[in-house]
Rosetta silent file (secondary structure, phi, psi, omega in degrees, C-alpha in Angstrom):
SEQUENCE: XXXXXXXXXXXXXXXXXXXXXXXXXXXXXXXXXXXXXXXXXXXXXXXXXXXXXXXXXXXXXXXXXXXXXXXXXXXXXXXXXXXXXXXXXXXXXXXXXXXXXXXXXXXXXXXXXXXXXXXXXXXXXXXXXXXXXXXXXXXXXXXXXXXXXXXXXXXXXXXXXXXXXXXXXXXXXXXXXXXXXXXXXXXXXXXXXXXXXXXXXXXXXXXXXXXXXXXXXXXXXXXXXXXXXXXXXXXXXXXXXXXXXXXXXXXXXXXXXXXXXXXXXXXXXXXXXXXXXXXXXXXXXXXXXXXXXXX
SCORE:     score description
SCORE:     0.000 S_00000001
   1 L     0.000  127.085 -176.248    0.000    0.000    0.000 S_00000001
   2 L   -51.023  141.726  172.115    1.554    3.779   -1.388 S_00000001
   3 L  -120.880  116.280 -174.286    2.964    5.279    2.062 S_00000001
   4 E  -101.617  116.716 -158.105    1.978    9.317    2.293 S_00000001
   5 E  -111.211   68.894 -167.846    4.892   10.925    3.986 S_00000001
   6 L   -67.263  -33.941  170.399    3.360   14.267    4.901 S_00000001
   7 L   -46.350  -48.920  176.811    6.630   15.564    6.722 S_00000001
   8 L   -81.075  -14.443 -171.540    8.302   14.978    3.234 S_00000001
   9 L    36.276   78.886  162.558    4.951   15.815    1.458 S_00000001
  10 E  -167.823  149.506  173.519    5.739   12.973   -0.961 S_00000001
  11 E  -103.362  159.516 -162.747    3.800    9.606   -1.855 S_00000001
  12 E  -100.334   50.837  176.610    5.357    6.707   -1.842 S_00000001
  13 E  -102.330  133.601 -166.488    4.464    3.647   -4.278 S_00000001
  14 L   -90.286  127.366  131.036    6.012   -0.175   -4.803 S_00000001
  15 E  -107.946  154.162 -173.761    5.991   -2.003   -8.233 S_00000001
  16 E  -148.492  136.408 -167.621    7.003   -5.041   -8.925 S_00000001
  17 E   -85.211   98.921 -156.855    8.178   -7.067  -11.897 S_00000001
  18 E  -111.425  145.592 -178.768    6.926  -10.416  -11.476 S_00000001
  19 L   154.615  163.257 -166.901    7.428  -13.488  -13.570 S_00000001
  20 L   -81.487  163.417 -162.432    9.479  -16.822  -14.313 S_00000001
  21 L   -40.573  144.575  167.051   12.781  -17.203  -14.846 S_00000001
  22 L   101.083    4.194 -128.199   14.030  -15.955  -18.488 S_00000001
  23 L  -118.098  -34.199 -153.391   11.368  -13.907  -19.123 S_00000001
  24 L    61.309   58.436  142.519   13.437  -10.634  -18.814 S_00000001
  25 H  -109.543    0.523  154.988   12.532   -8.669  -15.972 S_00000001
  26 H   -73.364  -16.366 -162.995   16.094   -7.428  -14.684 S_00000001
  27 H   -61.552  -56.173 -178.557   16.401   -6.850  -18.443 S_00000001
  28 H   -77.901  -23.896  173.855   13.523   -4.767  -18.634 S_00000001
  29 H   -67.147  -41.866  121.583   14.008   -3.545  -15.398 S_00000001
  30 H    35.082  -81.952 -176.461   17.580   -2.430  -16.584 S_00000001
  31 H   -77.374  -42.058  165.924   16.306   -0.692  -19.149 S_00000001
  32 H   -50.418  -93.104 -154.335   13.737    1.440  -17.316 S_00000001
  33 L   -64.421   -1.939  166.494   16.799    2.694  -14.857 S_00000001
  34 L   -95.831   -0.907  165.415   19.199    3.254  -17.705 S_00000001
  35 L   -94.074   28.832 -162.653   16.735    5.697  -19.137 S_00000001
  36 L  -106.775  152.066  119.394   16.780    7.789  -15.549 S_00000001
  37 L   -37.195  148.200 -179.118   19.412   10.587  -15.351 S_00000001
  38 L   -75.386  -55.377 -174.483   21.836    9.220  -12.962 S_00000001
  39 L   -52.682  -12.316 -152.255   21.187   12.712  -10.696 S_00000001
  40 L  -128.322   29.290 -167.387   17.251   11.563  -10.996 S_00000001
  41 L  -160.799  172.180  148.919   17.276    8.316   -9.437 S_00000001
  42 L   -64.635 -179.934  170.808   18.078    5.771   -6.358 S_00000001
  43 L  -104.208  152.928 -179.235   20.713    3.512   -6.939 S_00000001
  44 L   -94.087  144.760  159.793   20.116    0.160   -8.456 S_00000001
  45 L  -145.828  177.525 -161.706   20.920   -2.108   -6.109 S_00000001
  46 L  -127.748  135.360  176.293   21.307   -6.203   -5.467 S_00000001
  47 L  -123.280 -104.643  143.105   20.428   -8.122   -2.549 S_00000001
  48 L  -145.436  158.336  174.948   20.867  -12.377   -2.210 S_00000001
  49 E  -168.984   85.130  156.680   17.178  -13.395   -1.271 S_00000001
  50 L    72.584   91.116 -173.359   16.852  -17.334   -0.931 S_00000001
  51 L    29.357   39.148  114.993   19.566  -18.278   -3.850 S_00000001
  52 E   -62.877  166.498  171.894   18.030  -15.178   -5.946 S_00000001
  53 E  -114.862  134.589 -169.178   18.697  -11.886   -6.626 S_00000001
  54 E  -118.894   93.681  179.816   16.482   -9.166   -5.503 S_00000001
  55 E   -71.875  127.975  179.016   17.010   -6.042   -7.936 S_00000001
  56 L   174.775  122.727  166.012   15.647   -2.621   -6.946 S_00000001
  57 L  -156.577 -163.479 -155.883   15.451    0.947   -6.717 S_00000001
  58 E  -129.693  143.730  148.420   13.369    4.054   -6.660 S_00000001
  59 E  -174.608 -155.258 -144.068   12.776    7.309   -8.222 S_00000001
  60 L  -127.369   78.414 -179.985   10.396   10.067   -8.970 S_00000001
  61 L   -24.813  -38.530 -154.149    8.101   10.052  -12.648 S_00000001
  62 L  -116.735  142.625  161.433    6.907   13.856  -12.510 S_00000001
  63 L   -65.722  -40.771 -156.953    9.576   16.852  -11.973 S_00000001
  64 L  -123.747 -174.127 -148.537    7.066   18.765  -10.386 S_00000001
  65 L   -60.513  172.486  149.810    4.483   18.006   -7.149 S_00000001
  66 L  -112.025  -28.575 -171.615    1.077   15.695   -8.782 S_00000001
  67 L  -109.311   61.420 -171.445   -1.141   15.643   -5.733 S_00000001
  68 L    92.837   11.354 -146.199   -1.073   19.610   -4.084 S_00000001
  69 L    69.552   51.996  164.358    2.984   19.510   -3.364 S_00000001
  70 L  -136.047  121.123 -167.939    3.120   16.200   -2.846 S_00000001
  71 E   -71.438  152.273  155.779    5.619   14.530   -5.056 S_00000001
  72 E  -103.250  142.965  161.077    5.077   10.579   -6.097 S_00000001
  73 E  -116.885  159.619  169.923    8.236    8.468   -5.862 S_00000001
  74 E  -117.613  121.092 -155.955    8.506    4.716   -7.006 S_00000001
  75 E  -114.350   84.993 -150.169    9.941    2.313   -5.771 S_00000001
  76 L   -74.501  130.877  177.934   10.574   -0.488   -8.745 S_00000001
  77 E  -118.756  147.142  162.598   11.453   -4.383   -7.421 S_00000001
  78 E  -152.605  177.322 -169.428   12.313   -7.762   -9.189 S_00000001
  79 E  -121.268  136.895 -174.719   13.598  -11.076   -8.143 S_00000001
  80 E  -124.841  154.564 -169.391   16.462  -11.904  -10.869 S_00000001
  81 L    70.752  173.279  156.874   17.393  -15.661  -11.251 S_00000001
  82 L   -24.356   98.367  167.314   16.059  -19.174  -10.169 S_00000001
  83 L  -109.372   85.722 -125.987   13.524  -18.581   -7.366 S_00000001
  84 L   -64.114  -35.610 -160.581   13.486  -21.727   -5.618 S_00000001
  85 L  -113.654   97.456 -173.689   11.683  -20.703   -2.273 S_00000001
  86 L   -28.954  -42.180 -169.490    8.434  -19.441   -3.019 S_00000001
  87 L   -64.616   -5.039 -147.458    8.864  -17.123    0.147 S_00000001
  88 L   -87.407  -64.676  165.528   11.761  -14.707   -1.560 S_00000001
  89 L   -58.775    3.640  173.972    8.263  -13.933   -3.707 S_00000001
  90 L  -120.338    6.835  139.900    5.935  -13.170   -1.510 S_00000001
  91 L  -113.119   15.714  158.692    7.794  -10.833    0.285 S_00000001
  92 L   -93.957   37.150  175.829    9.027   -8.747   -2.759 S_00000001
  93 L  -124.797  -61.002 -170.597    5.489   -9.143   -3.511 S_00000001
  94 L   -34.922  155.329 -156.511    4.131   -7.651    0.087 S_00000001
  95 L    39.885   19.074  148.105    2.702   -4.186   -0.318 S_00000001
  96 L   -12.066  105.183 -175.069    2.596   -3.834   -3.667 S_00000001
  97 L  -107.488    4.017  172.771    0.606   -1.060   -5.175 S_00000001
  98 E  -148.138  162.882  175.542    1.511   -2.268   -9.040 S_00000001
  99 E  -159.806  137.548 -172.889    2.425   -5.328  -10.642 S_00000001
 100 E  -109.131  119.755  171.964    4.201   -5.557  -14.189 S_00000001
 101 E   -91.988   76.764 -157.184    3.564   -9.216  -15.085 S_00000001
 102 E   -91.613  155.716 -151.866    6.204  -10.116  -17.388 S_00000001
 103 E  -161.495  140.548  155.522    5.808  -13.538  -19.781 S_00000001
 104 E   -59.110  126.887 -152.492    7.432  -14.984  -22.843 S_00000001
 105 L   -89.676   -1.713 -170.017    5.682  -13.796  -25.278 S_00000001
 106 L   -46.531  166.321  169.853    5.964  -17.544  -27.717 S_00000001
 107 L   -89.969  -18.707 -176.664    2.775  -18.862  -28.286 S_00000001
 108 L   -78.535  -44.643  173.082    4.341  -22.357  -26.911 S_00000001
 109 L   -42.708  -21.568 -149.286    4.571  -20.350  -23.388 S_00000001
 110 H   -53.854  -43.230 -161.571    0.992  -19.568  -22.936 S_00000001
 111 H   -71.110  -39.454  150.113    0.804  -22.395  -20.731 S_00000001
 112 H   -41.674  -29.531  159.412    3.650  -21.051  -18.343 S_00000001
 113 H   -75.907   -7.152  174.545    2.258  -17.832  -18.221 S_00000001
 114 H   -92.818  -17.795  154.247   -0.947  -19.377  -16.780 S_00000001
 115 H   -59.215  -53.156 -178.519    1.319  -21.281  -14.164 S_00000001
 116 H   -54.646  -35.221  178.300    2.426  -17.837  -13.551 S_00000001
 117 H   -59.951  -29.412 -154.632   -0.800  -16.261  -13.321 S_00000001
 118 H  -103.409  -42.058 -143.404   -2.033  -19.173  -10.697 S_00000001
 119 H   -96.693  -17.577  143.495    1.118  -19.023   -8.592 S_00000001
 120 H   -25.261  -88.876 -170.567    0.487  -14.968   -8.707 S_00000001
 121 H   -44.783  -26.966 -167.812   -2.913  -15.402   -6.998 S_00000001
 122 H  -107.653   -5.224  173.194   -1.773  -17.705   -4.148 S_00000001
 123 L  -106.345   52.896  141.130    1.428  -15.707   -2.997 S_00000001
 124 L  -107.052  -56.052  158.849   -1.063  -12.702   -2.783 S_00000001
 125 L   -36.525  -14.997 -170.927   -3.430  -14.661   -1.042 S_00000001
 126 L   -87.549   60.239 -144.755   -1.259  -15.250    1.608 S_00000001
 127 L   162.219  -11.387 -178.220   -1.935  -11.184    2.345 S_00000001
 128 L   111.855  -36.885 -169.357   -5.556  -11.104    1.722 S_00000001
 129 L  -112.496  129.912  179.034   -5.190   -9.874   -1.532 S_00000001
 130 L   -88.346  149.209  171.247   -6.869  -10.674   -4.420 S_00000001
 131 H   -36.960  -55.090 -154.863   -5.119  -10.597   -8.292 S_00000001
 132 H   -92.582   12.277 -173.788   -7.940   -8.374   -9.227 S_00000001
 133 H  -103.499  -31.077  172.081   -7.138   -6.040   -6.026 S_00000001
 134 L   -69.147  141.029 -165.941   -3.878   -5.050   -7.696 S_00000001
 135 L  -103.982   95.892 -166.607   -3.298   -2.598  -10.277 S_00000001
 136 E  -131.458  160.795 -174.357   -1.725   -5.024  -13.144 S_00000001
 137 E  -115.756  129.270 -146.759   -0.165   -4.519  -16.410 S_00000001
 138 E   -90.233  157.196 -175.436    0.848   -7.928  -19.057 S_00000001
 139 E  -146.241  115.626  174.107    4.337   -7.152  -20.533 S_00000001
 140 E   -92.017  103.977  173.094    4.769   -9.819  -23.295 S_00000001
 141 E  -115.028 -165.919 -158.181    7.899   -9.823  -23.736 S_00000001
 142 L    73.667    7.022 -169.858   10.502  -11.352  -26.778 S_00000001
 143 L   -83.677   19.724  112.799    7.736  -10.380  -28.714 S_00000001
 144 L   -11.441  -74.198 -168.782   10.177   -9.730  -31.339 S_00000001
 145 L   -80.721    8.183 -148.810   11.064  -13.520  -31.530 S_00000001
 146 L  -102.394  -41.975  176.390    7.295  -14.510  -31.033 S_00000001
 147 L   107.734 -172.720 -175.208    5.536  -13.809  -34.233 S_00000001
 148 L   -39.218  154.458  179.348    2.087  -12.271  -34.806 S_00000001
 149 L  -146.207  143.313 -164.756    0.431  -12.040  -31.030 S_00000001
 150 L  -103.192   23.630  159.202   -3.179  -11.554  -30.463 S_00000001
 151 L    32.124  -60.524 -161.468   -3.583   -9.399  -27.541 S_00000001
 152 H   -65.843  -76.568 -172.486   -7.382   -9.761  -27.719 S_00000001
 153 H   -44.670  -74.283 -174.705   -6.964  -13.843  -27.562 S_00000001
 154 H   -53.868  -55.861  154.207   -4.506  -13.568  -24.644 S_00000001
 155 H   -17.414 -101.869 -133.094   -7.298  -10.624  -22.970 S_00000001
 156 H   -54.663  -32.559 -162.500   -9.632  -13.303  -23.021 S_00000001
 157 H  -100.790   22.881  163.515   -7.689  -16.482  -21.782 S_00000001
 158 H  -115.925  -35.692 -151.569   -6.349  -14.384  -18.749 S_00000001
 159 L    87.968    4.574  159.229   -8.731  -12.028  -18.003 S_00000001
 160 L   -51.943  123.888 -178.348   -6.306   -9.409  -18.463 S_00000001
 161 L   -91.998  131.725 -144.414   -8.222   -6.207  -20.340 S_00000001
 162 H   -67.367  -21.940 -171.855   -6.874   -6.305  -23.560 S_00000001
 163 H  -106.437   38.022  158.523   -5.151   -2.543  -23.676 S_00000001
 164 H  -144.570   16.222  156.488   -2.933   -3.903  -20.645 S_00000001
 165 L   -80.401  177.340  170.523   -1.636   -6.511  -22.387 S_00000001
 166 L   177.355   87.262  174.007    1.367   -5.082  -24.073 S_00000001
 167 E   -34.870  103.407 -173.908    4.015   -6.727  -26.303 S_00000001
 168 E  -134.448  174.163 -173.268    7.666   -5.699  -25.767 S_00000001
 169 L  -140.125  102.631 -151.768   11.225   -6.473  -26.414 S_00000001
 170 H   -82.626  -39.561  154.063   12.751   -5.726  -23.177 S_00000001
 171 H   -31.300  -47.066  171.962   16.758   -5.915  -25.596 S_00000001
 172 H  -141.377   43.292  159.526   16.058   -3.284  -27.305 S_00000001
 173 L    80.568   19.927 -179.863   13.635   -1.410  -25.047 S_00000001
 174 L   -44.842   69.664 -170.623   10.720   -1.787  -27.535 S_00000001
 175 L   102.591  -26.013 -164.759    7.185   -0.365  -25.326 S_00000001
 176 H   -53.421  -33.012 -176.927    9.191   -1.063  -21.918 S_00000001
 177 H   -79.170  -40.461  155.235    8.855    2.278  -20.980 S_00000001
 178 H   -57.789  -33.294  170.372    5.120    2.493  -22.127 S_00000001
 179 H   -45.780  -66.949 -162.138    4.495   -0.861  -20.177 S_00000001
 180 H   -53.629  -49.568 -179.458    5.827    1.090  -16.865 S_00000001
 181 H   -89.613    9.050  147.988    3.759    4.089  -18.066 S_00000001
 182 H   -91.840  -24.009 -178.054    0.201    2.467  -18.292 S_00000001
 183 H   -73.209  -59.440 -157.442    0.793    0.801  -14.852 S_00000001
 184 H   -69.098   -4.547  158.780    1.859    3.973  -13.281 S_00000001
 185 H   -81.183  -41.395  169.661   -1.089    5.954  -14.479 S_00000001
 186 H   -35.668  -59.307 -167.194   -3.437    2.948  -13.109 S_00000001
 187 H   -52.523  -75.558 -151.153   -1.412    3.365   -9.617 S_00000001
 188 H   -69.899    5.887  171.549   -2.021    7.294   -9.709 S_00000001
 189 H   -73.594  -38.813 -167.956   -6.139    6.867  -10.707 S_00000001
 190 H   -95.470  -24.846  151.532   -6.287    4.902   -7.804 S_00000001
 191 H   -37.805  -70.764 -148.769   -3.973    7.385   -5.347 S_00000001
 192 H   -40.545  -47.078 -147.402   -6.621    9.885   -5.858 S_00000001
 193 L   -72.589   -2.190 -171.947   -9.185    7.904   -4.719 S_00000001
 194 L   -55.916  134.469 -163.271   -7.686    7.856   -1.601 S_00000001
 195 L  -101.575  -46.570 -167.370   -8.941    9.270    1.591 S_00000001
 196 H   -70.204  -32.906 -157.595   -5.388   10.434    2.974 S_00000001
 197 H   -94.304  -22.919 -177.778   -4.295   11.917   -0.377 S_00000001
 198 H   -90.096    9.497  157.221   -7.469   13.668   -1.066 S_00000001
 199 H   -77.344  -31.136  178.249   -6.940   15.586    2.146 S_00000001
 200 H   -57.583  -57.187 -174.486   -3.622   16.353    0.802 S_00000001
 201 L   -75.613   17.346 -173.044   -5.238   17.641   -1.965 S_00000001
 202 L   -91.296  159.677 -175.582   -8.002   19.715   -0.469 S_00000001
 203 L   -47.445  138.932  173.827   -8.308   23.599   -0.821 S_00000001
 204 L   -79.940   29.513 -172.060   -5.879   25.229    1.976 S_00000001
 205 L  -109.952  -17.184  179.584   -8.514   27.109    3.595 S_00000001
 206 L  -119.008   24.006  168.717   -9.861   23.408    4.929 S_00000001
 207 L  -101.106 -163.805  155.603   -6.458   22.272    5.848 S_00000001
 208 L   -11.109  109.071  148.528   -3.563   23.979    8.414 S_00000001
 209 L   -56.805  166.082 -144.123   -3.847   27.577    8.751 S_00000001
 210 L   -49.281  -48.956 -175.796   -1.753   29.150    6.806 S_00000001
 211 L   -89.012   68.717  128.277    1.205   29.710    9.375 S_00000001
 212 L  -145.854   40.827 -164.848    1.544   26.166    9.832 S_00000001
 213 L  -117.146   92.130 -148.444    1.337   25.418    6.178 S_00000001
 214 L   -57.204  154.577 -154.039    5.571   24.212    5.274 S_00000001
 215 L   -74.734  164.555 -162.439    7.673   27.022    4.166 S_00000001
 216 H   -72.867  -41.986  179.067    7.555   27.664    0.157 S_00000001
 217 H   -91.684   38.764 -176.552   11.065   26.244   -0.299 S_00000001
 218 H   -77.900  -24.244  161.986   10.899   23.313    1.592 S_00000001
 219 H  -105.194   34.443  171.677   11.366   20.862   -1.522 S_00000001
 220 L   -39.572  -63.456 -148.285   13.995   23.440   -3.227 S_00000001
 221 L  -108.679   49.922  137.475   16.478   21.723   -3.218 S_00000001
 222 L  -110.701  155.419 -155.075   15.037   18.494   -4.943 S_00000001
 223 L   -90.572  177.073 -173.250   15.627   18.105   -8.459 S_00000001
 224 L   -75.407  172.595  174.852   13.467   17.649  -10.972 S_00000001
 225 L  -124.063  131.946  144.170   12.263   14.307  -12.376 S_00000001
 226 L   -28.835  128.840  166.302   12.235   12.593  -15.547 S_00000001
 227 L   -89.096 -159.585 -171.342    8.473   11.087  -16.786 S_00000001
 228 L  -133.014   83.533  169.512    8.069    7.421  -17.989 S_00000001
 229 L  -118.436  166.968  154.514    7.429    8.601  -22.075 S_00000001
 230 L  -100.336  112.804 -153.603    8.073    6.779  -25.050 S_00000001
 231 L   -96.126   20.821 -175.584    9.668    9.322  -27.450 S_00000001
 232 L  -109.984   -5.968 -168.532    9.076    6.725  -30.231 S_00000001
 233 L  -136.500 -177.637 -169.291    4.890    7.542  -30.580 S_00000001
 234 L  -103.914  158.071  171.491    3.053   11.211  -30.352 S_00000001
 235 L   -95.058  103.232 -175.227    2.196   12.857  -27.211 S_00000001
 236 L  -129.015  166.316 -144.026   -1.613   13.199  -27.010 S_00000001
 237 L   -82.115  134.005  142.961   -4.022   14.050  -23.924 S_00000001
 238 L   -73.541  158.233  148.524   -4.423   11.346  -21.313 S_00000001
 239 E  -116.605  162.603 -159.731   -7.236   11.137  -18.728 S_00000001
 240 L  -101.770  -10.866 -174.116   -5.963   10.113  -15.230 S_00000001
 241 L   112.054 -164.553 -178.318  -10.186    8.634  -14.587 S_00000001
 242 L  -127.238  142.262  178.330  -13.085   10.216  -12.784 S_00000001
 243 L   -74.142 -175.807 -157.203  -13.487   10.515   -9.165 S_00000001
 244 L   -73.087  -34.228 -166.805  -16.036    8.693   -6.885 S_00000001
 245 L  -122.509   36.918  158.065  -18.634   11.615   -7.353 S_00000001
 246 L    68.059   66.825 -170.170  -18.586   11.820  -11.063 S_00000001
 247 L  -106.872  160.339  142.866  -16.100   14.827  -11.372 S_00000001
 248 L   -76.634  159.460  179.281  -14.619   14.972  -14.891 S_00000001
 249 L   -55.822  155.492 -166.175  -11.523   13.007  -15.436 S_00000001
 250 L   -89.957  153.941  174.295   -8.370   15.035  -15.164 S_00000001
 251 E  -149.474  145.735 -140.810   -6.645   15.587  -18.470 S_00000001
 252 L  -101.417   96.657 -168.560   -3.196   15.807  -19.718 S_00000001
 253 E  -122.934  171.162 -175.096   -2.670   18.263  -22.505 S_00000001
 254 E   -82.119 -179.146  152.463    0.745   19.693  -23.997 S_00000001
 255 E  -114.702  164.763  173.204    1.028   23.094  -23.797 S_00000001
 256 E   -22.661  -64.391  174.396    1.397   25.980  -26.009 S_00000001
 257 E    -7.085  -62.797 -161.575    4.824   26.036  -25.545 S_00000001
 258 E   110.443  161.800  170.310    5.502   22.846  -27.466 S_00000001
 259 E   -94.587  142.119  177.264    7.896   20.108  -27.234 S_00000001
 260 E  -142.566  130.845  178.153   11.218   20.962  -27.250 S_00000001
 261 E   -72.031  144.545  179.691   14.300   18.830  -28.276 S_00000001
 262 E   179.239  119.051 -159.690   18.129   19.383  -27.636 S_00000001
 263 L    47.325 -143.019 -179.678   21.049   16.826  -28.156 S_00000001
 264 L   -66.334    8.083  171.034   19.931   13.899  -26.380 S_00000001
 265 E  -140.339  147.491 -174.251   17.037   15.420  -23.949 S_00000001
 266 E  -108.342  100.614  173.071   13.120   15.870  -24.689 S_00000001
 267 E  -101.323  116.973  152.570   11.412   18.361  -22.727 S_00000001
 268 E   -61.963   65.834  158.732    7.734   18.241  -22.531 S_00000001
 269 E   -40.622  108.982 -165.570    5.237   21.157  -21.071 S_00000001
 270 E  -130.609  138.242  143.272    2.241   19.529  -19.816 S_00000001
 271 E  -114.150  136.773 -160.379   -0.985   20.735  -18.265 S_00000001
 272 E  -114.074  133.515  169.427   -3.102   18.780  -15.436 S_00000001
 273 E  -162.128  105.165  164.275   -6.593   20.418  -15.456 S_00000001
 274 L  -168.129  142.108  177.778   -8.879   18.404  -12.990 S_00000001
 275 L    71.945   50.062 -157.384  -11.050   18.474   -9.967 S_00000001
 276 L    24.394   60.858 -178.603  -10.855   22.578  -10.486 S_00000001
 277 L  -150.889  149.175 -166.658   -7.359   22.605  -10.292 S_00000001
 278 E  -147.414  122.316 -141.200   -4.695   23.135  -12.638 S_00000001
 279 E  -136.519  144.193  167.002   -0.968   21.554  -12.424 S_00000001
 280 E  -119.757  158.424  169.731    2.131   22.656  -14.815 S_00000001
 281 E  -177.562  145.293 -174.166    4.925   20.122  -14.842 S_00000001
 282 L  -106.531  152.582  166.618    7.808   19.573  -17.577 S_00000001
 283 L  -119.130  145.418  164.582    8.920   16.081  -18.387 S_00000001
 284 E  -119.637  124.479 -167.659   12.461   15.658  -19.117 S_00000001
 285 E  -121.337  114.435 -177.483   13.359   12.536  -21.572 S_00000001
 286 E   -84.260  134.817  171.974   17.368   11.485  -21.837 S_00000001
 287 L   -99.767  106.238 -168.100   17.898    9.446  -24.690 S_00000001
 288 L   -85.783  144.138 -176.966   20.676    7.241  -23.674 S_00000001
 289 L   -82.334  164.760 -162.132   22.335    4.623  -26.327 S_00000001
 290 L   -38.672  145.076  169.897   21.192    1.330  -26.699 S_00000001
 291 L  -144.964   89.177  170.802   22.695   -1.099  -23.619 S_00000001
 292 L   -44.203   75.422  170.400   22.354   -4.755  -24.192 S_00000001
 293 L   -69.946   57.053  165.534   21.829   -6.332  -20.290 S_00000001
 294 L   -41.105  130.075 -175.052   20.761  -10.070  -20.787 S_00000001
 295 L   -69.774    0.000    0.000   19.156  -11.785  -17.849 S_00000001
């Protein structure tokens, strides 16, 4: 469950890249943190977790606040190698608030991903938690090597909604970064909904008064953050959903400004206009060269 850090004014949310060996999710995970600024990130780091490896580290999608001044951070996990003792998973699986399901994308697999899918459900269960409780996204990946892939057909014989399946080639980063960025819009439609965050977000006349309201530069000196885009498709308006009492959905438009390119970084002027409120925020996208990591 995202942990709201009000001292820090920043939320907090875990994903985690789950799936069986070979599959490529340090690969893709990899690849997500080699497309970070180094200055814009946690460190990846490796931990031994029952003759596994447990890969993982955090940073921050939006440069500027998303909920009111309250930053989101992320905190991305995977288990790399053989994972013999089912328990390694279920506690990089506790608290989860996303889950990137990654699968060989072969048509000969199908049946492994449905092992995966089952052994999903019961190291959740041990927690309470249902599959369908989770915020989850399908990551096919190899789908390169796989040949035509039905999306629709795989939708149906998971139960997986069909625009969250999503075919990638975690080698040569093909969608990984759109995979990351359909979960993490899922996670923040379901922040809002939130009882602690939508206090965060309420007008400051029904919050603190004002002189106990944290000084204007209290997150000066953190830097900005890097979005999750895929500079390979156009940038066109998102909706983030609709709240509980039928508000319209908030929606994500560029602004006048424009996009603007230089060397290797993509900066992006975006406007948030929802729940009578209105958010500016720049994304900055490094394009870093290609870096084969094989799991």
């Amino acid at each position: 469950m995202a942990i709201v850090n009000h001292a820090k004014r920043e939320i907090n949310a875990k994903i985690v890249y789950f799936g069986a060996e070979g599959t490529g999710k340090a690969t893709s995970l990899r690849y997500v943190y080699d497309r970070i600024k180094p200055s814009l990130r946690g460190e990846l780091k490796s931990l031994p977790a029952s003759g596994a490896s447990l890969l993982f580290f955090d940073f921050s999608p939006f440069e500027q606040p998303v909920f009111s001044g309250y930053r989101l951070r992320l905190h991305i996990y995977t288990l790399q190698g053989k994972v013999a003792n089912p328990a390694a998973w279920k506690m990089t699986l506790k608290g989860a608030d996303g889950l990137v399901v990654v699968a060989d994308a072969a048509p000969a697999k199908f049946a492994s991903l449905q092992e995966c899918l089952g052994q999903l459900r019961h190291y959740l269960a041990a927690y309470g938690v249902g599959r369908e409780d989770i915020p989850l996204v399908l990551q096919l990946n190899k789908a390169d090597l796989a040949g035509p892939i039905q999306p629709a057909v795989i939708s149906r014989e998971t139960g997986i909604a069909e625009e969250l399946v999503c075919p990638t080639s975690a080698l040569s980063g093909e969608r990984v970064l759109e995979t990351l960025a359909t979960l993490s819009r899922l996670i923040l439609e379901r922040l809002r909904h939130r009882d602690d965050v939508q206090k965060a977000e309420a007008p400051a006349d029904e919050k603190a008064p004002a002189d106990e309201k944290a000084p204007d530069d209290q997150t000066a000196d953190e830097p900005e953050q890097p979005d999750l885009v895929d500079t390979t498709g156009p940038v066109d308006n998102r909706s983030f959903g609709t709240d509980g009492d039928g508000r319209a959905p908030m929606q994500v438009t560029v602004t006048d400004e424009g996009i603007h390119a230089e060397g290797n970084t993509v900066k992006i002027p975006l406007k948030l206009t929802g729940a009578g409120e209105v958010h500016h925020l720049v994304i900055t996208v490094t394009v870093a060269p290609e870096k084969l990591n094989p799991q």
